[in-house]
N, CA, C and O atoms as CSV, one atom per row, in Angstrom:
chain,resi,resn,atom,element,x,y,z
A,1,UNK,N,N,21.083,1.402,11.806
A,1,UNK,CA,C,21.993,2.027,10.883
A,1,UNK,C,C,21.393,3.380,10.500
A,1,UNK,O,O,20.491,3.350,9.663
A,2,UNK,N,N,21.867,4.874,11.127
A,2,UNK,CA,C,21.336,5.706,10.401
A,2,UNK,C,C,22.438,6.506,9.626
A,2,UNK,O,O,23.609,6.455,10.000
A,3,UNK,N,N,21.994,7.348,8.391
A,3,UNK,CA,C,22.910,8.217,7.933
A,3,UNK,C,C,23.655,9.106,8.894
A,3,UNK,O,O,23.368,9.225,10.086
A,4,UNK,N,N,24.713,9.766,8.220
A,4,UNK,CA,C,24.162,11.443,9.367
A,4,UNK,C,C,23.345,12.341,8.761
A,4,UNK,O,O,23.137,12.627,7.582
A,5,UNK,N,N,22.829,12.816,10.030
A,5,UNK,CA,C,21.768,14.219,9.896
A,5,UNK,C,C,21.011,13.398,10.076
A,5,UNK,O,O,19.924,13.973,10.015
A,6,UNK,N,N,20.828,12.253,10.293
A,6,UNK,CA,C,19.012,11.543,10.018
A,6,UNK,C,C,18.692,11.267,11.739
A,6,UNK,O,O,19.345,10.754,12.649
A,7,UNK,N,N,16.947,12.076,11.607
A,7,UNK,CA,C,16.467,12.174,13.651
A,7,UNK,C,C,16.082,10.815,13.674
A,7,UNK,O,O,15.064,10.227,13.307
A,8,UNK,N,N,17.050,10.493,14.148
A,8,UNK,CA,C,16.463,8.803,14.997
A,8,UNK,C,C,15.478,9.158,15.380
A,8,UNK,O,O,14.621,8.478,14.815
A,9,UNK,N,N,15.024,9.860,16.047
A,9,UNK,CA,C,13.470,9.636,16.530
A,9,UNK,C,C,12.133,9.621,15.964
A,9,UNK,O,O,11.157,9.085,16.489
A,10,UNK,N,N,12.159,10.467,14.461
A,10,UNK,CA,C,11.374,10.253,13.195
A,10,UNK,C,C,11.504,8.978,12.814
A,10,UNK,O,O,10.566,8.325,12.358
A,11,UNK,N,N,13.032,8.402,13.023
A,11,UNK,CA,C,12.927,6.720,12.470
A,11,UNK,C,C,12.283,5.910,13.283
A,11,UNK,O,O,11.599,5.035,12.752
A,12,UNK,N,N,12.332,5.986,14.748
A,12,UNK,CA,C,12.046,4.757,15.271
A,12,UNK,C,C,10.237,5.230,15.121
A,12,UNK,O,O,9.434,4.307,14.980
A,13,UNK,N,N,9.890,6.202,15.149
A,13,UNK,CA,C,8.028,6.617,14.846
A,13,UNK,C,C,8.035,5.642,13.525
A,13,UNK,O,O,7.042,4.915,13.558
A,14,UNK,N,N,8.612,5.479,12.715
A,14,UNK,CA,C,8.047,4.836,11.300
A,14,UNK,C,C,7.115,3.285,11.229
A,14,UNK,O,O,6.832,2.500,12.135
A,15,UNK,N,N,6.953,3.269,10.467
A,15,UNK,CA,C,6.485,2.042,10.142
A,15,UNK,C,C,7.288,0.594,9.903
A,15,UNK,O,O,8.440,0.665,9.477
A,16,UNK,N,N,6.813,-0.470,10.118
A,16,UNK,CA,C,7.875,-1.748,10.540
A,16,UNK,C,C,6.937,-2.797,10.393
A,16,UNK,O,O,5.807,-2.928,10.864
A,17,UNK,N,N,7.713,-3.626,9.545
A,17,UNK,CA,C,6.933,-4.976,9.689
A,17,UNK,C,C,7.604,-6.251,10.573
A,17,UNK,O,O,8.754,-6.221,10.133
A,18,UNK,N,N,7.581,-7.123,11.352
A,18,UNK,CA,C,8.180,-8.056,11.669
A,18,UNK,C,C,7.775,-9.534,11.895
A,18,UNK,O,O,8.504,-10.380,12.412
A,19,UNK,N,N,6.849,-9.680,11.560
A,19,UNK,CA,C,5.844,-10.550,11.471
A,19,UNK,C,C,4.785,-11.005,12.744
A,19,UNK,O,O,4.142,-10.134,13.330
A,20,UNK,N,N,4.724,-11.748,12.934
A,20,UNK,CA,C,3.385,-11.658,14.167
A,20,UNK,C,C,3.285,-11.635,15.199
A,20,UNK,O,O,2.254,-11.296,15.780
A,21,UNK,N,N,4.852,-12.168,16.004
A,21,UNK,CA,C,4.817,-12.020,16.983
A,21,UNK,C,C,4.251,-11.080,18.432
A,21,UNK,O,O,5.140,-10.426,18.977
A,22,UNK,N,N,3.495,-11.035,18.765
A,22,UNK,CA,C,2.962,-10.094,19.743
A,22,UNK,C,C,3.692,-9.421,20.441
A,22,UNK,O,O,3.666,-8.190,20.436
A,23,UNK,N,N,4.659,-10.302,21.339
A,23,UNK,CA,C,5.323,-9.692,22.117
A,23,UNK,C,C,6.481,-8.549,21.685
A,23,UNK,O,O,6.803,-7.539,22.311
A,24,UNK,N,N,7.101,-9.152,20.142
A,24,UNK,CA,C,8.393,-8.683,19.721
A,24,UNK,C,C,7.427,-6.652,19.202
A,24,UNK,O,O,7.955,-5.540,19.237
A,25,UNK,N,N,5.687,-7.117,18.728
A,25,UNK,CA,C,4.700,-6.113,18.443
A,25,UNK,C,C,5.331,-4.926,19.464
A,25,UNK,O,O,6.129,-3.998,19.329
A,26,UNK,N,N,4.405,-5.563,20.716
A,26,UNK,CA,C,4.111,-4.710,21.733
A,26,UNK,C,C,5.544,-3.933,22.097
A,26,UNK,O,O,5.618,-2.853,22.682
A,27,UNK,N,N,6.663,-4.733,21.615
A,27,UNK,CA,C,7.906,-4.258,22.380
A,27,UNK,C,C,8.319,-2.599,21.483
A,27,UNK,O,O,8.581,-1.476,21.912
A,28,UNK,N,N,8.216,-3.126,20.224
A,28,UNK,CA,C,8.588,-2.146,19.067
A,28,UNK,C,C,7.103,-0.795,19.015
A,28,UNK,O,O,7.198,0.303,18.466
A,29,UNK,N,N,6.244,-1.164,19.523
A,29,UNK,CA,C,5.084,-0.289,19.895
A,29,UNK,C,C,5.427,0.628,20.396
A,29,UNK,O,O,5.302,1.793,20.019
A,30,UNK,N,N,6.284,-0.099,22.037
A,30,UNK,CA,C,6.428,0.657,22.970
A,30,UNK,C,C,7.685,1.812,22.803
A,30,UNK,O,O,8.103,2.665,23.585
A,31,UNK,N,N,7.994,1.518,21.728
A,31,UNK,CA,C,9.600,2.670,21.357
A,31,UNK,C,C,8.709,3.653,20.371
A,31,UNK,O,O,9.393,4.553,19.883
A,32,UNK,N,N,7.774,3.656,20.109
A,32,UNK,CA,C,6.909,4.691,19.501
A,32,UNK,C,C,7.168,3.966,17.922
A,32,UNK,O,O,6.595,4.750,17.166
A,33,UNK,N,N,7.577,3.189,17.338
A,33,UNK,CA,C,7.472,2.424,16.150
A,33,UNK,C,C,6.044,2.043,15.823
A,33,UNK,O,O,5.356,1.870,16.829
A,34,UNK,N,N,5.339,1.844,14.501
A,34,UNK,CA,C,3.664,1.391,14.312
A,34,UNK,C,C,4.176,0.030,13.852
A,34,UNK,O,O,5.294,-0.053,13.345
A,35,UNK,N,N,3.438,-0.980,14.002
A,35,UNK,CA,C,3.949,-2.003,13.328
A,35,UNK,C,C,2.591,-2.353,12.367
A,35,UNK,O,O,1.469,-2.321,12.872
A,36,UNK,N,N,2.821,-2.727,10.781
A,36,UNK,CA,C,1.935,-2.822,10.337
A,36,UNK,C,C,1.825,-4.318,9.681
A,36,UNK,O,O,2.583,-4.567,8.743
A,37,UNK,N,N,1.098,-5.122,10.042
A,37,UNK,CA,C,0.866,-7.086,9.714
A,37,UNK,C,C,0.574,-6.795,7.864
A,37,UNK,O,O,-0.219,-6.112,7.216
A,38,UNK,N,N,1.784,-7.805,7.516
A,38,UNK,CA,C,1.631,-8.178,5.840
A,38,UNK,C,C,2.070,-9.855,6.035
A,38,UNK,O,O,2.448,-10.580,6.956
A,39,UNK,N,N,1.760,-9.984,4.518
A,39,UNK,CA,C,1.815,-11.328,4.260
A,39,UNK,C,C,3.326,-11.366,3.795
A,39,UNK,O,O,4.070,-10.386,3.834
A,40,UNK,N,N,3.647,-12.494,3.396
A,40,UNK,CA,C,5.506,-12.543,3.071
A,40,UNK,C,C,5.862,-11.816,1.740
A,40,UNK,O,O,6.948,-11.264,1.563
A,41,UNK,N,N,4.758,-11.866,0.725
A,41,UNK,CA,C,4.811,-11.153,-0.132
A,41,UNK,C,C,5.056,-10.049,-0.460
A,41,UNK,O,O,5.649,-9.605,-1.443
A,42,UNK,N,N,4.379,-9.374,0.764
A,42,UNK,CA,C,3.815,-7.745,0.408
A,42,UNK,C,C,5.340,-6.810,1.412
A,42,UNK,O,O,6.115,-7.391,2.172
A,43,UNK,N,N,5.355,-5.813,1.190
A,43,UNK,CA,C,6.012,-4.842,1.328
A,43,UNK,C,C,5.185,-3.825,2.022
A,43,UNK,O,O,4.046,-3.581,1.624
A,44,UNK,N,N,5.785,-3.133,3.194
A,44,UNK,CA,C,5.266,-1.919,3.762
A,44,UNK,C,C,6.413,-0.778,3.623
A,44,UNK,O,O,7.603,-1.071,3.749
A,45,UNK,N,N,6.067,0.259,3.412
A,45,UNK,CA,C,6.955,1.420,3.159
A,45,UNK,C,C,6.536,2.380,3.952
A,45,UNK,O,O,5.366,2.747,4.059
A,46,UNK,N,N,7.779,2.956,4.717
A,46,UNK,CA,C,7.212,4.473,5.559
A,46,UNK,C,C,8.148,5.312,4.222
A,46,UNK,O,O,9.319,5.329,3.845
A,47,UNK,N,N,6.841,5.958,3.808
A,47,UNK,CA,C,7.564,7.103,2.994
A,47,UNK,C,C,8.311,7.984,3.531
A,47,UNK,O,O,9.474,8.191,3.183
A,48,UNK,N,N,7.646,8.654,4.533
A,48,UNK,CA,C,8.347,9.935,4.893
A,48,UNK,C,C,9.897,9.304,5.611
A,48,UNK,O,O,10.849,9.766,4.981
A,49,UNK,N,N,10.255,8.542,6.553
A,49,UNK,CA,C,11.397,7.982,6.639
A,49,UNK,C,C,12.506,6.917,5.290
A,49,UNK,O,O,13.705,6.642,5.336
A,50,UNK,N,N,11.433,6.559,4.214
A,50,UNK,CA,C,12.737,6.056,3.394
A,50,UNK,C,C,12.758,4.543,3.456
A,50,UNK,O,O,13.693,3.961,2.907
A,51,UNK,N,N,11.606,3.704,4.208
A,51,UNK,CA,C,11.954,2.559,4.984
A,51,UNK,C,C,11.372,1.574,4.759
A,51,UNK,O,O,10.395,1.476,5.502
A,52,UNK,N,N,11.475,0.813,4.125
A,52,UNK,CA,C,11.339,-0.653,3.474
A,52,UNK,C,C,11.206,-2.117,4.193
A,52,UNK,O,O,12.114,-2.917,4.421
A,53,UNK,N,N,10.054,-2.215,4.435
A,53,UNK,CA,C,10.393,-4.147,5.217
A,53,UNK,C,C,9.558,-4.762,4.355
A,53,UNK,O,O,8.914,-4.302,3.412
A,54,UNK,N,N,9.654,-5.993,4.841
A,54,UNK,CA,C,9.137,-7.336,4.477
A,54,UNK,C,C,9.192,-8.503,5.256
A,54,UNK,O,O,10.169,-9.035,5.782
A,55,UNK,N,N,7.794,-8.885,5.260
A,55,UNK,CA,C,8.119,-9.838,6.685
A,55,UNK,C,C,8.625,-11.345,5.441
A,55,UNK,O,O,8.194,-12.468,5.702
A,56,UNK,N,N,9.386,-11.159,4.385
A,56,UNK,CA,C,9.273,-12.385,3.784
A,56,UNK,C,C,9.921,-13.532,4.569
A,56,UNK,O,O,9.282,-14.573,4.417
A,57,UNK,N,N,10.752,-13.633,5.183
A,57,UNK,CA,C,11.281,-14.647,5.897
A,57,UNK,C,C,10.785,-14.971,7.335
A,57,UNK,O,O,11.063,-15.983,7.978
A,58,UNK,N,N,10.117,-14.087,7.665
A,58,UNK,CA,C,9.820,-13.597,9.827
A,58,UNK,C,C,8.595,-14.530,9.596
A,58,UNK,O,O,7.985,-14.865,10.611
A,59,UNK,N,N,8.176,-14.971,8.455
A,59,UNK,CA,C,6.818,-15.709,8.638
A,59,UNK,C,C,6.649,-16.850,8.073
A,59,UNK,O,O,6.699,-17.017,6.855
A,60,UNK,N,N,6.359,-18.040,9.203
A,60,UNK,CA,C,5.417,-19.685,7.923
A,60,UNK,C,C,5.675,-19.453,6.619
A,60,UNK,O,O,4.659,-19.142,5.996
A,61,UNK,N,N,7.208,-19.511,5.633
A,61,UNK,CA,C,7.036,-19.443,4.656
A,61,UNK,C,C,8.054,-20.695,3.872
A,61,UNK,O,O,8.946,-21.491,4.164
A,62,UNK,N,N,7.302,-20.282,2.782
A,62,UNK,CA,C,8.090,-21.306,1.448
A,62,UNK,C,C,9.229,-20.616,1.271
A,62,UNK,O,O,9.332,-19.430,1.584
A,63,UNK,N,N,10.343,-21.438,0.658
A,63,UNK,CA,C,11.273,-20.250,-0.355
A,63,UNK,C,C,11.039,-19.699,-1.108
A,63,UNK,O,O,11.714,-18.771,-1.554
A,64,UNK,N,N,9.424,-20.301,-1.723
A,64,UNK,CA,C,9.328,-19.324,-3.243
A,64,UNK,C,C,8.571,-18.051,-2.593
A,64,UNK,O,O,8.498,-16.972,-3.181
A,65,UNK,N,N,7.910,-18.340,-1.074
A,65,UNK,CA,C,7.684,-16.672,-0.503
A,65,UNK,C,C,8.621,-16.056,0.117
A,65,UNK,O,O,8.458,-14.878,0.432
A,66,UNK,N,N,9.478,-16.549,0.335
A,66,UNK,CA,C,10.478,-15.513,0.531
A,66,UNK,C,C,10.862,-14.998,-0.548
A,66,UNK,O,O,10.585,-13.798,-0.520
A,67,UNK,N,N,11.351,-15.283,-1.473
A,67,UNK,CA,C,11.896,-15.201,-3.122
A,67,UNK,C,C,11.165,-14.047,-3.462
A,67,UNK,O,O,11.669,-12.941,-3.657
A,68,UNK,N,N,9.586,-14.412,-3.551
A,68,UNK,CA,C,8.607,-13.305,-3.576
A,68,UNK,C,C,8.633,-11.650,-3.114
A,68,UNK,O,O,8.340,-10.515,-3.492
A,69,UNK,N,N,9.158,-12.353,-2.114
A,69,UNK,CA,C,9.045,-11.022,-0.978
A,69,UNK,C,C,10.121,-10.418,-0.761
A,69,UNK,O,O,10.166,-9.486,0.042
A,70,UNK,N,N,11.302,-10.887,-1.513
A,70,UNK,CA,C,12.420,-9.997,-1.883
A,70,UNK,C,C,12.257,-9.526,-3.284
A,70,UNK,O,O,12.844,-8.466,-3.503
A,71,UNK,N,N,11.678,-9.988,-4.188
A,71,UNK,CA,C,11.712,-9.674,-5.084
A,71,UNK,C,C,10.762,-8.099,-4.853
A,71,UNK,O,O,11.166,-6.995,-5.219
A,72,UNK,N,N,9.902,-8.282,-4.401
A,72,UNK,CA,C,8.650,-7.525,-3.957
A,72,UNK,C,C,9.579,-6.323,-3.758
A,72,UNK,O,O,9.651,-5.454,-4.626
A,73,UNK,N,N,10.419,-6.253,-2.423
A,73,UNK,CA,C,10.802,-5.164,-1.937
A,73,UNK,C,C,11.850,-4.676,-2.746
A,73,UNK,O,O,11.999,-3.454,-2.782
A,74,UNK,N,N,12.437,-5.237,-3.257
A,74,UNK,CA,C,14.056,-4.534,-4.332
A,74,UNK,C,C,13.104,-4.144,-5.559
A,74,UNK,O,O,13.758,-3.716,-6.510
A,75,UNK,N,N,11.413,-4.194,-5.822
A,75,UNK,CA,C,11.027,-3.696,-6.893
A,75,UNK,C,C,10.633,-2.282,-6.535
A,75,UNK,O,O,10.796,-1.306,-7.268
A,76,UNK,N,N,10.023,-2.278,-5.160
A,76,UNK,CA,C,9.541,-1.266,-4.627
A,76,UNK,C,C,10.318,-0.115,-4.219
A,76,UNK,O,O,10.068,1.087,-4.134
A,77,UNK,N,N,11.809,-1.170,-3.884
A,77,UNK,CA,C,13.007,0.703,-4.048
A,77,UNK,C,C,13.413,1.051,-4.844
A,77,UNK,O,O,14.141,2.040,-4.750
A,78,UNK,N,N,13.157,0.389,-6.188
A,78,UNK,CA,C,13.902,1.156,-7.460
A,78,UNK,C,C,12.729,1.765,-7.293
A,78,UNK,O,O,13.037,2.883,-6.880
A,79,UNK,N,N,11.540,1.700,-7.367
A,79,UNK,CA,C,10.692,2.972,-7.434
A,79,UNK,C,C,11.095,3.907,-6.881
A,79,UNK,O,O,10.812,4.933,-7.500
A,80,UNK,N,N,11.718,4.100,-5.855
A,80,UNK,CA,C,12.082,5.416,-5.617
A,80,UNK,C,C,13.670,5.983,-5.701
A,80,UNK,O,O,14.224,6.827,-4.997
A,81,UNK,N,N,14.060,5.388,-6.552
A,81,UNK,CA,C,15.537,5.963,-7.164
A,81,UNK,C,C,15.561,6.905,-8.290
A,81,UNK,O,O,16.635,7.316,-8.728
């Protein structure tokens, strides 16, 4: 999903979490994406793109870490509103 005006290609360089998988890693590597390993909790942000994940669900989790890890990330974009 991009706006307009926004360089897909600055987006797909950003940062991404998806949880551990290696292969799904190496694949999103290979499109020039960084992928950076968090716990379900935590939140990674590419500032300069705008871009928000959470592996809260992509990973071995409880509902109360997923819960967590949405809560986590809808705290982390009002920070930047």
């Amino acid at each position: 999903m991009y706006s307009s005006g926004c360089n897909c290609q600055d987006t797909w360089r950003s940062y991404s979490n998806i949880g551990k998988d290696a292969a799904t890693v190496k694949e999103i590597e290979t499109l020039g994406a960084r992928h950076q390993m968090a716990l379900q909790t935590q939140v990674v942000v590419d500032e300069k793109n705008m871009i928000f994940s959470t592996p809260c669900y992509m990973l071995d989790a409880t509902i109360v870490d997923i819960a967590e890890g949405a809560k986590a990330i809808v705290s982390e974009m009002l920070k930047w509103i």
